[in-house]
C-alpha positions in Angstrom: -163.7 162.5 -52.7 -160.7 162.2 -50.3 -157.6 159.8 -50.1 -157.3 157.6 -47.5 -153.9 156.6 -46.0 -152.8 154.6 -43.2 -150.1 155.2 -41.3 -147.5 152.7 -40.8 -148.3 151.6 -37.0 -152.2 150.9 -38.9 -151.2 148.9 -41.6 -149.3 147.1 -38.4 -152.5 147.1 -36.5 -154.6 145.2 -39.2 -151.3 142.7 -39.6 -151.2 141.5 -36.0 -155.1 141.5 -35.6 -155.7 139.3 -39.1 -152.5 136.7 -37.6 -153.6 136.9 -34.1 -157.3 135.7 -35.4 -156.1 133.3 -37.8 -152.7 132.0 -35.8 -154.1 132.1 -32.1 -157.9 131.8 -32.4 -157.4 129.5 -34.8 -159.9 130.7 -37.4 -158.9 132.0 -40.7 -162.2 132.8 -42.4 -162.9 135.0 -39.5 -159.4 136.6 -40.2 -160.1 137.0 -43.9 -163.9 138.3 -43.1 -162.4 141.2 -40.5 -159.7 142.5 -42.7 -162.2 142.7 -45.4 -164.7 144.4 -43.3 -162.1 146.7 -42.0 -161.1 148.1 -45.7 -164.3 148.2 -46.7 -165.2 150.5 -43.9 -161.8 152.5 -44.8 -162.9 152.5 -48.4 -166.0 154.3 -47.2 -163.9 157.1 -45.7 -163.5 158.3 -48.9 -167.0 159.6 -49.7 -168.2 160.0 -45.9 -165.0 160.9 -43.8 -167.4 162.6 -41.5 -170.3 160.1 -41.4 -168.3 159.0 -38.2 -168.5 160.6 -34.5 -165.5 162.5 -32.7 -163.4 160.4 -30.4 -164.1 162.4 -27.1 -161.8 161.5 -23.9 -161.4 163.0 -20.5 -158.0 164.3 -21.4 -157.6 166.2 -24.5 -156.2 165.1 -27.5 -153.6 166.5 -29.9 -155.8 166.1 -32.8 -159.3 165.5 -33.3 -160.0 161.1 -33.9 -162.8 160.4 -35.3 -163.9 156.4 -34.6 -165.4 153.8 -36.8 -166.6 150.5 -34.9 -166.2 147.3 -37.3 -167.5 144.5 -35.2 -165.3 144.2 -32.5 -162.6 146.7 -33.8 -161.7 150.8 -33.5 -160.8 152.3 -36.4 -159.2 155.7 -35.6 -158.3 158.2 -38.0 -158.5 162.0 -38.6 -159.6 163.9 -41.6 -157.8 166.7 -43.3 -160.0 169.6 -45.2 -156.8 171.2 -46.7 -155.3 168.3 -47.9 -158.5 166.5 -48.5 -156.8 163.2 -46.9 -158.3 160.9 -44.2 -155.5 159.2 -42.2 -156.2 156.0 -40.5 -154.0 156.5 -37.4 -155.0 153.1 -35.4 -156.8 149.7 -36.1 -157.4 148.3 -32.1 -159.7 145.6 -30.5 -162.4 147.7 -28.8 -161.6 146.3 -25.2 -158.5 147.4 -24.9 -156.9 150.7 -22.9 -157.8 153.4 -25.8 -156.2 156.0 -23.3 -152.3 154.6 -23.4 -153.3 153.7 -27.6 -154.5 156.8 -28.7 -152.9 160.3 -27.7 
């Protein structure tokens, strides 16, 4: 089993996407359901950090991101063998520029 941690800028990320849902879009269940989808697929991470593919890009990356798609939403996040840690790096809507996001 592995621990899974989120960095700072992803806890963030999950923040501004459950306000922006339930402030701006005006629905709150919706902003409840897609937080609780997102852990939930986080939680996962623990038993299957690999059960999701690579993040491939024309540019190379520093590290290798693998990506989980909840709904409408990226999950990011690498995994470390050695430490036996999964990092969630970045929570993003799925339409927006990955390439200036992730690096």
């Amino acid at each position: 089993m592995y621990k899974v941690e989120f960095l700072p800028i992803a806890k963030q990320d999950l923040k501004d996407t459950a306000f922006y849902i339930r402030d701006e879009l005006k629905n709150p269940s919706a902003a409840v359901k897609i937080v609780e989808d997102i852990i939930e697929a986080s939680e996962r991470l623990k038993d299957f950090p690999y059960a999701n593919p690579v993040h491939t890009t024309i540019r190379p990356l520093k590290n290798e991101y693998r990506k989980a798609v909840i709904n409408n939403y990226l999950l990011f996040y690498s995994v470390s063998e050695s430490e036996k840690t999964v990092t969630i790096y970045r929570i993003v809507y799925g339409r927006r520029d990955l390439n200036s996001i992730i690096k």
